[in-house]
C-alpha positions in Angstrom: 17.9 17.2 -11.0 19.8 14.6 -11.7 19.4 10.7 -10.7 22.1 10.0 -8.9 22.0 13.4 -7.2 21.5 13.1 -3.3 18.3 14.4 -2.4 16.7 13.2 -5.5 14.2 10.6 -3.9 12.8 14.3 -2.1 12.4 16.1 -5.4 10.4 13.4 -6.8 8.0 13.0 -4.0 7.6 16.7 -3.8 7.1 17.2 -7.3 4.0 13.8 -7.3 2.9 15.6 -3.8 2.4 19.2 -5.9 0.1 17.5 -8.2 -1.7 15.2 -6.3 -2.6 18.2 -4.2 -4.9 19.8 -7.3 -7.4 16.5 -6.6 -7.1 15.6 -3.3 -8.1 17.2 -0.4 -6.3 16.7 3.3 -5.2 13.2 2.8 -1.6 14.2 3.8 -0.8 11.4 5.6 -2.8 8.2 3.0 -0.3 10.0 0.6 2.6 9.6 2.8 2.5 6.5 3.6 1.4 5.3 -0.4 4.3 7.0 -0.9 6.9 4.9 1.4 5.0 2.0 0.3 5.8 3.1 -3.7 9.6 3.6 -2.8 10.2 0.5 -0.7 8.6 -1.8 -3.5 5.9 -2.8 -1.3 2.0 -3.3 -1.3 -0.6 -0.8 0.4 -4.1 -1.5 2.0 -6.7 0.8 2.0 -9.1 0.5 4.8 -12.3 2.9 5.0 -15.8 3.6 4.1 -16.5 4.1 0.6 -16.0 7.8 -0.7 -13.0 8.6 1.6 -10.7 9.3 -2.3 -8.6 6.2 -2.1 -9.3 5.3 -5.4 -8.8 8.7 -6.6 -5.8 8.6 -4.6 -4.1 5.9 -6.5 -5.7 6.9 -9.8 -3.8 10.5 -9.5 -0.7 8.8 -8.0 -0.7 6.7 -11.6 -1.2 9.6 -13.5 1.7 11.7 -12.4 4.2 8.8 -12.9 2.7 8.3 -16.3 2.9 4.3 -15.4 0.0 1.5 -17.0 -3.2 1.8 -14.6 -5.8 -1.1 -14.1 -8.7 -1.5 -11.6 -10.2 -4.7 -10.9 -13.7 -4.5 -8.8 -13.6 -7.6 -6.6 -17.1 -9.3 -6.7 -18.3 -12.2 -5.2 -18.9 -13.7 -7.9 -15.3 -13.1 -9.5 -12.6 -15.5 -10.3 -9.0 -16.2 -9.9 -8.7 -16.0 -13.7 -10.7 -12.9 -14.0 -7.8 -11.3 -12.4 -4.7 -13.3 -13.4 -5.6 -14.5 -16.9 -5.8 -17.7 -18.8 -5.3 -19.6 -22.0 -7.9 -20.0 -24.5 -7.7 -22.0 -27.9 -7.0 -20.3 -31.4 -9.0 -21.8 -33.8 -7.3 -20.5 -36.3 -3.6 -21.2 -35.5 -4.9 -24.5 -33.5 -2.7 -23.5 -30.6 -3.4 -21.8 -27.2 -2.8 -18.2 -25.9 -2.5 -16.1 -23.6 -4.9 -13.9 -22.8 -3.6 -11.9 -20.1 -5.8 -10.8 -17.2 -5.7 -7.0 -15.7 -2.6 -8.0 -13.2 -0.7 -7.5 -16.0 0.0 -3.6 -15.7 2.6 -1.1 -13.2 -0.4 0.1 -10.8 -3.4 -2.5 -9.9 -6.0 -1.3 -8.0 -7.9 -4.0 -5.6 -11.0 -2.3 -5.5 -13.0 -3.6 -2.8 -10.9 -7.0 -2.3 -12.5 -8.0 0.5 -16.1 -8.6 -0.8 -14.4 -11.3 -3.2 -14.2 -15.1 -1.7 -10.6 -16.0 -0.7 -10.2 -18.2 -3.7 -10.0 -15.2 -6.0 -8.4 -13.4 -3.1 -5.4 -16.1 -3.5 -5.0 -15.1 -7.2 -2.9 -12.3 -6.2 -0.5 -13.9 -3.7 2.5 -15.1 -6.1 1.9 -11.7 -7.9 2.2 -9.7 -5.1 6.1 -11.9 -3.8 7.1 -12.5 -6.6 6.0 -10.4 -9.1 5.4 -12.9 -11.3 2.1 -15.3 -12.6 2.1 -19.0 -13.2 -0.5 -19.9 -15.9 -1.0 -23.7 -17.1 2.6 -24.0 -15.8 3.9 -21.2 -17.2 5.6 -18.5 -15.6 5.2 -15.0 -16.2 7.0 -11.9 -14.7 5.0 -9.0 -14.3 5.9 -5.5 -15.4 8.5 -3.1 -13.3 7.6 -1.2 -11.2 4.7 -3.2 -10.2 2.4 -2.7 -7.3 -1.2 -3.6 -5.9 -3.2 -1.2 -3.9 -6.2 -2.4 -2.4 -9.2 -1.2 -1.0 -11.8 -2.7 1.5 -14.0 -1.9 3.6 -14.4 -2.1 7.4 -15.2 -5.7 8.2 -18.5 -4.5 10.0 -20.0 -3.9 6.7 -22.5 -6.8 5.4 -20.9 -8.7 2.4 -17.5 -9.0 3.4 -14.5 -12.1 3.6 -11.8 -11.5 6.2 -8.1 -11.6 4.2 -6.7 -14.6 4.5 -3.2 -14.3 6.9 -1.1 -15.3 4.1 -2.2 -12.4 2.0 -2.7 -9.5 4.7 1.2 -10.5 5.3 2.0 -9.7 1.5 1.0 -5.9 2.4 3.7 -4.0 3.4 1.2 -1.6 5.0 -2.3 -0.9 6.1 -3.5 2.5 6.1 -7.0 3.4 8.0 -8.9 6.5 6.2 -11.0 8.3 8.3 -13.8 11.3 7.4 -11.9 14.5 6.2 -12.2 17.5 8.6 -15.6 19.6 8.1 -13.0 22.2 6.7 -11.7 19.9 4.3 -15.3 19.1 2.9 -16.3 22.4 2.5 -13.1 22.5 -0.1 -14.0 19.3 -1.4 -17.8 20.5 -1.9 -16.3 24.0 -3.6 -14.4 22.2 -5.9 -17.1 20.4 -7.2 -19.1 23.8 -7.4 -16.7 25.4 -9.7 -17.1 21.9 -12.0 -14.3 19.7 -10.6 -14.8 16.1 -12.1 -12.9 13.3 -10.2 -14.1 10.4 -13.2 -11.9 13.1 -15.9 -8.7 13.7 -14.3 -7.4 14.9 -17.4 -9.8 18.0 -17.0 -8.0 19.0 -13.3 -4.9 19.6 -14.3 -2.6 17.1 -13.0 0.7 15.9 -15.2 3.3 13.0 -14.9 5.9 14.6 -13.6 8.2 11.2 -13.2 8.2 8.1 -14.9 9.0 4.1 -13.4 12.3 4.5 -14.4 12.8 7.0 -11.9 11.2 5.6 -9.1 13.1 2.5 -9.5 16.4 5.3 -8.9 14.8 6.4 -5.8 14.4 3.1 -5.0 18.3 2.8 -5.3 18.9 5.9 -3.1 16.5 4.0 -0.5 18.9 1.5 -0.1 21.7 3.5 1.0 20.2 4.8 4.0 21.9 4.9 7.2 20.8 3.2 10.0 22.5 2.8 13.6 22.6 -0.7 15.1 21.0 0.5 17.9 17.8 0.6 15.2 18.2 -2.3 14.2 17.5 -3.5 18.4 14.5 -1.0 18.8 12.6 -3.0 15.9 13.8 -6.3 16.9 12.0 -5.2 20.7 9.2 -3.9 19.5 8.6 -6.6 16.9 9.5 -9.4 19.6 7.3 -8.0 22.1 4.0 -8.7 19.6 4.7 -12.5 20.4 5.1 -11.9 24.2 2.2 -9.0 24.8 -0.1 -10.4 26.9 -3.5 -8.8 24.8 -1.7 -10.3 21.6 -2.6 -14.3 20.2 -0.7 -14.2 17.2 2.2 -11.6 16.6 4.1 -10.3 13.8 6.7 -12.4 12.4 9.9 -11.6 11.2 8.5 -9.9 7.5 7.3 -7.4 9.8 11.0 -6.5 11.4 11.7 -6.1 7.4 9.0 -4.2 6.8 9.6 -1.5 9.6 13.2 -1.3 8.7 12.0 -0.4 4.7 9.4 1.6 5.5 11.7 3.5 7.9 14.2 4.1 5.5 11.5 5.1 3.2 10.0 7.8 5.6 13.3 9.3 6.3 13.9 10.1 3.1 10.5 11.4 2.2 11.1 14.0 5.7 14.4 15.1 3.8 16.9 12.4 5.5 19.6 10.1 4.8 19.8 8.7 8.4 16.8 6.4 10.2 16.0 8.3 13.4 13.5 6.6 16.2 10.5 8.6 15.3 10.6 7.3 12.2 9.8 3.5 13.6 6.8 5.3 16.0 5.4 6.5 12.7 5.1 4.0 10.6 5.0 1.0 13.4 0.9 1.0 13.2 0.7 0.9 9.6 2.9 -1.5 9.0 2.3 -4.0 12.3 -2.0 -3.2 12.8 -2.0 -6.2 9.6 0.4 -8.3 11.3 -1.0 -9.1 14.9 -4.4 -10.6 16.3 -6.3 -9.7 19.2 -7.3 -12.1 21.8 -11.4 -13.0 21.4 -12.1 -10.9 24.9 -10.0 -8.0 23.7 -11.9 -7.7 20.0 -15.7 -8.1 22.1 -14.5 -5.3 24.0 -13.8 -2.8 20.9 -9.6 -2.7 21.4 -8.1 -1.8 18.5 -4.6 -2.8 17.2 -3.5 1.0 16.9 -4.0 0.6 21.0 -2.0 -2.0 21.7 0.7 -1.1 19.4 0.5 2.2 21.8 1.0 0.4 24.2 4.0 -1.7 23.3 5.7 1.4 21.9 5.4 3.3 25.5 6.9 0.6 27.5 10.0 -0.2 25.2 12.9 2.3 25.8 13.7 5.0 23.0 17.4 4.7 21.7 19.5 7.9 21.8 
């Protein structure tokens, strides 16, 4: 199929959906929304307890676009360097280079980023806008496509740094992961059984199937999505009503009204669309805005969640036709 074909964008998600399918078990929607988060250009969070897949996830996803992978395990202990690179002196030509750090690739994997400080934490916030790294002054762009998936777990766990706001914001999307079905586990456990290895995915079968080049065509046919005005209004409202909901302190700002118009457009095309519909903001409106907001103190004692009050908002604000 060609490019420039419509309906292309659909092909290629089926075709990296197919694959991913030989590794993964029943993580439908994690794929999804990675998916609208790989089309729109954006960043995805990864929120669960360890051994829920996601890096497997994003480790398949790499390997049937055939892209350069790196995974960096945030540590305490790790620095801003570590992760962005530095400079060091060539005896031998008595002049500095560059010795670049593991940013420098198409996929980065955050493994675990909240168990770093938020100094290191920081390292990845000009990567992440801009795409780009300032070392000793000097600005480098990063590779295209470029994107950061990170991992972390559950704040409850011992060990853990809250994201700074400034970098949660960078996210386009945070995706929970919950336990699979006991269904799902069986499949996961006869896998295994018949010799299934998820540290050799060469041995499972899965093959690119695309290449950067053509996501950065789907990201084209993204673009040209249509979306009614009265969309446009339904996101301002919801969006707006973050700042004024009484269980809200801080709401999204406007980012987030770009973010849910993206990752709309996104979604409609991966559900075989060229048209935005209102379903398509329900959908991905706690992904994209569960980052964005912050609980009053009372609220976060009592065990509310975002995904609640997000509920909440979206029930009370009227539906377009």
């Amino acid at each position: 199929m060609e490019r420039t074909e419509k309906g292309y964008t659909k092909y290629i998600v089926d075709k990296i959906k197919k694959e991913i399918d030989k590794v993964i078990v029943e993580q439908e929607e994690m794929l999804k929304y990675c998916m609208v988060g790989l089309l729109c250009g954006g960043h995805v969070l990864l929120e669960g307890v360890p051994g829920l897949a996601k890096t497997l996830m994003v480790r398949t996803l790499a390997k049937t676009m055939n892209v350069d992978f790196k995974r960096i395990q945030f540590t305490p202990d790790l620095m801003p360097s570590d992760v962005t690179g530095t400079k060091i002196f060539n005896m031998q030509t008595r002049e500095f280079e560059l010795k670049k750090g593991p940013i420098f690739t198409n996929f980065l994997l955050a493994d675990e980023i909240n168990r770093t400080p938020p100094k290191t934490q920081a390292g990845l916030l000009e990567a992440m806008e801009e795409q780009a790294v300032t070392i000793d002054g000097q600005n480098i762009h990063l590779p295209s496509p470029y994107m950061v998936f990170a991992t972390q777990n559950p704040l409850e766990y011992e060990g853990t740094y809250p994201l700074p706001e400034a970098l949660l914001d960078r996210f386009l999307m945070k995706v929970l992961i919950d336990y699979p079905s006991a269904q799902a586990e069986k499949e996961v456990l006869e896998k295994y059984h018949k010799g299934f290895n998820s540290i050799d995915i060469d041995s499972t079968g899965v093959e690119p199937v695309c290449s950067g080049g053509d996501i950065l065509s789907c990201r084209e046919e993204i673009k040209n999505v249509q979306v009614d005005s009265s969309i446009f209004d339904y996101i301002i409202q919801i969006v707006r009503e973050t700042r004024n909901f009484s269980s809200i302190e801080v709401g999204s700002s406007p980012r987030g009204s770009i973010a849910l118009l993206q990752s709309a457009k996104a979604y409609a095309v991966i559900n075989g669309r060229d048209y935005v519909i209102p379903e398509d903001i329900k959908a991905i409106a706690y992904p994209v805005l569960r980052h964005r907001i912050s609980l009053r103190p009372e609220l976060t004692i009592e065990g509310i969640k975002e995904d609640k009050v997000i509920e909440s908002i979206l029930t009370q604000i009227k539906v377009p036709r």
